[in-house]
C-alpha positions in Angstrom: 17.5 -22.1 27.2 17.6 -24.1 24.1 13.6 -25.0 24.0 13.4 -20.5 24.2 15.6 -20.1 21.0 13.2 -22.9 19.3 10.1 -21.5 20.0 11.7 -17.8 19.3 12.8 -19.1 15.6 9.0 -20.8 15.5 7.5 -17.6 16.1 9.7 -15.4 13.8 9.3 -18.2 11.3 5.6 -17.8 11.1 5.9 -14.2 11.4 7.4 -14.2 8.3 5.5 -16.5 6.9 2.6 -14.1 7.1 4.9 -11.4 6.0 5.6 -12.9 2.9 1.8 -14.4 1.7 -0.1 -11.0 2.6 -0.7 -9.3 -0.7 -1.5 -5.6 -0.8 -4.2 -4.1 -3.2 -3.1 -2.7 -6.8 -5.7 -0.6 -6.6 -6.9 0.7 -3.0 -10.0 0.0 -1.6 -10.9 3.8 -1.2 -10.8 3.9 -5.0 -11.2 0.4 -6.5 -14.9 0.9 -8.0 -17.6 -1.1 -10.2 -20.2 0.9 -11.7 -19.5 3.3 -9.1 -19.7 1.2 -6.0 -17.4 0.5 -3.5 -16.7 -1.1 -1.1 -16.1 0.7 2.4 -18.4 3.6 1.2 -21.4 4.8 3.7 -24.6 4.0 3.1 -26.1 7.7 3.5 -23.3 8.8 0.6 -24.2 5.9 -1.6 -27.9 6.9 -0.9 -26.9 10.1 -2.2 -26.1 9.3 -5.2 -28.8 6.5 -5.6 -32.1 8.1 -3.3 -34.1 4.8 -4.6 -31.9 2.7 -2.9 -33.6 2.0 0.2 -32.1 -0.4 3.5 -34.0 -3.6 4.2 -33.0 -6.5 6.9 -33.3 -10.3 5.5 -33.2 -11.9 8.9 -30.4 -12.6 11.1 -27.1 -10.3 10.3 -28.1 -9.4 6.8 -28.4 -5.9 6.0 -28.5 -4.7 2.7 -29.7 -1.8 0.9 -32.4 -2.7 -2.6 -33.6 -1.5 -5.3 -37.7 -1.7 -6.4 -36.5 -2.0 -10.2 -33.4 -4.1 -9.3 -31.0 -0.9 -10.3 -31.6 2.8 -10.9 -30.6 4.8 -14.1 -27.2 5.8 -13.0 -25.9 2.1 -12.7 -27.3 0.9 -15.6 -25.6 3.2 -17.6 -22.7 1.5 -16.2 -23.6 -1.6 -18.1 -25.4 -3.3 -15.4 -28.7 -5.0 -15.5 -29.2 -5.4 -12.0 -28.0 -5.2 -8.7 -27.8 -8.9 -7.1 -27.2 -7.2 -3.3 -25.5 -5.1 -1.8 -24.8 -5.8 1.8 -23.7 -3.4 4.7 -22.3 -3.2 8.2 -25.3 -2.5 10.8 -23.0 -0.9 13.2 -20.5 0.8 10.7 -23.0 1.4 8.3 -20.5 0.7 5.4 -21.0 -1.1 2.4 -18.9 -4.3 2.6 -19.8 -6.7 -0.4 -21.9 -6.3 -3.7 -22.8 -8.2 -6.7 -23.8 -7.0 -9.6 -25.2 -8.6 -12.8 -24.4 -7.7 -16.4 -26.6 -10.4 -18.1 -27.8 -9.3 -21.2 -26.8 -5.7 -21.3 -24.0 -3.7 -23.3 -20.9 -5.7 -21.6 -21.8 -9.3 -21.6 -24.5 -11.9 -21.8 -24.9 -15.4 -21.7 -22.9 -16.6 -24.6 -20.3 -14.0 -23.9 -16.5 -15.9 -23.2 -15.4 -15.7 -19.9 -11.9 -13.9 -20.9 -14.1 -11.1 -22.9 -16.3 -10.3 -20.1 -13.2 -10.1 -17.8 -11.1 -7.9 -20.4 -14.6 -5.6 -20.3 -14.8 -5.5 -16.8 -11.1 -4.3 -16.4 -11.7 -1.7 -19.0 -14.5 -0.2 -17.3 -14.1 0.1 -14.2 -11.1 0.8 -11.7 -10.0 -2.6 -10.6 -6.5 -4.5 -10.7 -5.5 -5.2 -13.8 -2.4 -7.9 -12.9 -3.0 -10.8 -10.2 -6.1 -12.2 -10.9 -6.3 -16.4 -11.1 -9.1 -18.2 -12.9 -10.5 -21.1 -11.7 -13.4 -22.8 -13.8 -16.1 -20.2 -14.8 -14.5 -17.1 -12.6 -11.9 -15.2 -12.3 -10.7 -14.2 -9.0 -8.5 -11.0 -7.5 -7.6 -11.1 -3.7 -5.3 -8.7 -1.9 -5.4 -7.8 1.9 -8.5 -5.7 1.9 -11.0 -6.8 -1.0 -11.9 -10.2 -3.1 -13.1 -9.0 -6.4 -15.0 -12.1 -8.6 -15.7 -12.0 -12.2 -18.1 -15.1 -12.6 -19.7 -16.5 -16.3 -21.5 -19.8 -16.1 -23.5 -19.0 -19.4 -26.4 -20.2 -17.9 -25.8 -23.5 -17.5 -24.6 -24.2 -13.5 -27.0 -24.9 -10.5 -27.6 -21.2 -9.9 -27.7 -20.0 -13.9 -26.4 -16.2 -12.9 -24.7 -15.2 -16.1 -21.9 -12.4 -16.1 -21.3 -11.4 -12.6 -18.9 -9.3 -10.6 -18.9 -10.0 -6.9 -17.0 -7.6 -5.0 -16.3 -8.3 -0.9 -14.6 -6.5 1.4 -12.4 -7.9 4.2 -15.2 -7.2 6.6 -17.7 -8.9 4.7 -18.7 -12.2 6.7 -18.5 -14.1 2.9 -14.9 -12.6 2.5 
């Protein structure tokens, strides 16, 4: 009887544990965007609005939708230079991370501060504004259904990306 009441209070102990560190969004997922993407969104309605975006397979489980110029028009009026990837679902066929770079356009380039680019960013576009945590050259948002990362390396780390936004959903397989 006693050895039931101790794995009972285990249980509702890491019950509660999970209680207390999940962290719901600030802004939801159906309307957290960056330069109009989103995660979540079909692929045909994103297609819609972008018709040079066009769906190409990498090999293995990557799926992801490109563009020939790296953007179209309508993002890059957004402030974006070019689209990094965008990966999707095969089955869902929902978008579930994207990257975007802003490297030498209106919002940031190389030389731009890390806390600049990030105060841009959160200007912009509809994304949390409290909760995010820096760690080295990024800054990083998580709640329950998204990751959002604002990275600036200013050219000088091992990949040399520049002002970035990485956004991942919880069904992305990097989230």
């Amino acid at each position: 009887m006693k050895s039931i009441f101790q794995c009972l209070g285990v249980v509702i102990f890491a019950l509660s544990g999970a209680i207390v560190w999940a962290k719901p969004c600030e802004i939801p997922i159906q309307t957290m965007n960056v330069a109009g993407l989103k995660v979540g969104q079909s692929i045909s309605a994103f297609q819609k609005l972008h018709p040079t975006a066009k769906p190409v397979v990498l090999g293995g489980n990557n799926y992801q939708l490109e563009f020939a110029d790296g953007t179209d028009d309508q993002i890059k009026k957004t402030g974006v230079s070019w689209v990094q990837h965008i990966r999707y679902d095969p089955d869902t066929k929902m978008i579930t991370s994207f990257s975007l770079s802003f490297l030498d356009g209106p919002i940031a380039s190389y030389a731009t501060d890390l806390e600049l680019f990030k105060s841009r960013i959160l200007k912009k576009f509809k994304v949390a504004q409290k909760g995010w945590v820096q760690e080295k050259n990024k800054y990083t948002y998580q709640c329950d259904d998204y990751r959002i990362e604002i990275h600036q390396d200013y050219g000088a780390e091992h990949t040399a990306i520049g002002p970035t936004v990485m956004v991942l959903s919880q069904k992305s397989d990097m989230f």
